[in-house]
C-alpha positions as a LaTeX table, in Angstrom:
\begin{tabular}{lrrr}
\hline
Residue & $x$ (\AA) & $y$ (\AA) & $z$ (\AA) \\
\hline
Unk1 & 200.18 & 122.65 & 90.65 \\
Unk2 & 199.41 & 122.75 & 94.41 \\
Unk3 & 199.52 & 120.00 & 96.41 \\
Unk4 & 196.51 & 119.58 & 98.80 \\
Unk5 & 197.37 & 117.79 & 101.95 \\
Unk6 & 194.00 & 115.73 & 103.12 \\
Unk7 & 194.29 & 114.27 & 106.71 \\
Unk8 & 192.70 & 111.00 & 108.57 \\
Unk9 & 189.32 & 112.60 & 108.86 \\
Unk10 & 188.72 & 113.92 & 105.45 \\
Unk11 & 190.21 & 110.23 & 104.22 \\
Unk12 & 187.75 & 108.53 & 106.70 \\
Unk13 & 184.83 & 110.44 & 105.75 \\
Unk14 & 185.61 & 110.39 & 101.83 \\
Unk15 & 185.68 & 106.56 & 102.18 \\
Unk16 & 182.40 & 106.33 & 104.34 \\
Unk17 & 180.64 & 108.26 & 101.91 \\
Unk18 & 182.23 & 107.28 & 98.90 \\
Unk19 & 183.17 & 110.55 & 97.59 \\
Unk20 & 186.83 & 109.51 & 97.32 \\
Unk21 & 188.45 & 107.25 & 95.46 \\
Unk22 & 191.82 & 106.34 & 96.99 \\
Unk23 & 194.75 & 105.25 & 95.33 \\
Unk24 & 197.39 & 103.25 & 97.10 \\
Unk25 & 200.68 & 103.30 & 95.43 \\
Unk26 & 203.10 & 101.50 & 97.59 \\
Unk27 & 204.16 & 97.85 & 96.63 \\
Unk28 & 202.31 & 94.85 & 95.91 \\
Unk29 & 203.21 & 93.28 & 99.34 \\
Unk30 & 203.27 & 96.54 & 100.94 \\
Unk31 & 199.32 & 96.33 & 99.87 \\
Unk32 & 199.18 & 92.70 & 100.80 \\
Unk33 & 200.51 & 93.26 & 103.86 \\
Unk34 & 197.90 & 95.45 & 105.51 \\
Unk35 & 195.99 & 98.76 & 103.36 \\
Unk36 & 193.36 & 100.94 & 103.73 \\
Unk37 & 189.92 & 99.23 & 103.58 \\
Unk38 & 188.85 & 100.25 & 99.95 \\
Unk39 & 191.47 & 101.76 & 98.28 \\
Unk40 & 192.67 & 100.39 & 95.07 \\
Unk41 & 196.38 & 99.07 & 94.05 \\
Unk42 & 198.34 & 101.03 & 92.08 \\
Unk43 & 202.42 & 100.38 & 92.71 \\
Unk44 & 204.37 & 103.56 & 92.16 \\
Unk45 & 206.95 & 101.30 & 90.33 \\
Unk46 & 204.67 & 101.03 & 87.63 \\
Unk47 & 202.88 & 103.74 & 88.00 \\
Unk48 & 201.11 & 104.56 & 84.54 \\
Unk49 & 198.76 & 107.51 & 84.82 \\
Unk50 & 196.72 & 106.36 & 81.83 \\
Unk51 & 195.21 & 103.58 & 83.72 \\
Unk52 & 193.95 & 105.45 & 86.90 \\
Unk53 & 190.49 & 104.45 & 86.25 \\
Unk54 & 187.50 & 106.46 & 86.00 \\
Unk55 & 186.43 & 108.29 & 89.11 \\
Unk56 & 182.52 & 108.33 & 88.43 \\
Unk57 & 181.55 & 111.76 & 90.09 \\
Unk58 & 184.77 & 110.75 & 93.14 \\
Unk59 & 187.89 & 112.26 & 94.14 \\
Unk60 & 191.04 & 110.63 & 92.97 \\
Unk61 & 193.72 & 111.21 & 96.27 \\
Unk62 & 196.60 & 109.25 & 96.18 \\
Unk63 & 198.13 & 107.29 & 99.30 \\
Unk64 & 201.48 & 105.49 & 100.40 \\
Unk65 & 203.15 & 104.67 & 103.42 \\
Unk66 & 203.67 & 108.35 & 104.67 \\
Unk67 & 203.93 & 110.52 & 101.78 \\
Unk68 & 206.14 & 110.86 & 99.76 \\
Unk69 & 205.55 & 108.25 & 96.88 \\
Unk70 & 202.19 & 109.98 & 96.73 \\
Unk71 & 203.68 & 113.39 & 96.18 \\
Unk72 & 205.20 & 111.67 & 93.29 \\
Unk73 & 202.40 & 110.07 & 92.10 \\
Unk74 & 200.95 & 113.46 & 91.59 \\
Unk75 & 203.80 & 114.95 & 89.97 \\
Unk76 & 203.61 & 112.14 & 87.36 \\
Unk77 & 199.95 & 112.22 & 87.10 \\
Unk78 & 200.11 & 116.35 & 86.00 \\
Unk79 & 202.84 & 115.81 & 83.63 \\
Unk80 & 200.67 & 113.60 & 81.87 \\
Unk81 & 197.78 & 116.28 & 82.13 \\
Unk82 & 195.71 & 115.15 & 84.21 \\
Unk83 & 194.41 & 118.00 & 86.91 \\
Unk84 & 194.79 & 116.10 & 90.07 \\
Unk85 & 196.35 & 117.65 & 93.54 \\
Unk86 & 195.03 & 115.64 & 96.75 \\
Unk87 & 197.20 & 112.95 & 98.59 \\
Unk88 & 197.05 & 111.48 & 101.65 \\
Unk89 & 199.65 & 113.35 & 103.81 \\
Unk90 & 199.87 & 111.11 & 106.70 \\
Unk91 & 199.12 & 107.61 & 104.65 \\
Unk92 & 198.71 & 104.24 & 105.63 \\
Unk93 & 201.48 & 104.85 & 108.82 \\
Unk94 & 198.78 & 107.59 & 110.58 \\
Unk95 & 195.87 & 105.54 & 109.52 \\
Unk96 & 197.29 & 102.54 & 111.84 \\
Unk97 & 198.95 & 104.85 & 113.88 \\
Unk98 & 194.95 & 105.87 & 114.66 \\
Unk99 & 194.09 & 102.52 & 115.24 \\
Unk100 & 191.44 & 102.57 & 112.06 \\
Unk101 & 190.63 & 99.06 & 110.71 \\
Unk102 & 193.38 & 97.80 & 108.04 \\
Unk103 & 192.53 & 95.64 & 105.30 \\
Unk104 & 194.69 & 92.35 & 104.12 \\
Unk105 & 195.38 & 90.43 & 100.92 \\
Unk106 & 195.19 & 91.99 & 97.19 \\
\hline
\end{tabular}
C-alpha cells in the first residue's frame, strides 16, 4: 500500500465540507490537551482497527502529533484488510503551527 500524504488545506477543506472523517490517534491527554476541531479519538496504544467506525460516504485519514503514529495507524489498519492510505502528514503540530482553531476536552 501507498501512503497518501494530505496537507493543512485538503484537512481544512475535508473538515468544512465533511467529506473527511479524521482520526486522531495520539493519547487521551494528548487529545484533551488541545485537537483538531472534529476529529474523533482513537489512541494508537489501543489502536483496534475493528472499531474505526463507519465512514458514511467520508474519508477515513488518520492524524497524530506529526506523523508518524499515523503512518502506523495505517500499517495496522491494512494488515487487518482494510483499504485505507491517507494520513495527515503534518498533524496536529502544522495545524497550530498555522494558527487554525484547536479544540479542548474529550
Amino acid at each position: 500500500m501507498a501512503i497518501i500524504d494530505l496537507d493543512l488545506d485538503t484537512i481544512r477543506e475535508g473538515l468544512a465540507d465533511g467529506s473527511i472523517l479524521l482520526i486522531d490517534v495520539r493519547e487521551p491527554h494528548e487529545f484533551a490537551m488541545g485537537h483538531i476541531p472534529g476529529s474523533l479519538s482513537m489512541p494508537l496504544s489501543t489502536f483496534d482497527p475493528a472499531a474505526i467506525p463507519e465512514a458514511e460516504g467520508r474519508r477515513i485519514v488518520f492524524s497524530c502529533a506529526a506523523g508518524v503514529r499515523s503512518r502506523h495507524a495505517l500499517m495496522m489498519a491494512e494488515a487487518a484488510g482494510l483499504p485505507l492510505a491517507e494520513h495527515y502528514a503534518g498533524g496536529f503540530k502544522d495545524w497550530v503551527m498555522a494558527g487554525e482553531e484547536i479544540a479542548r476536552g474529550d
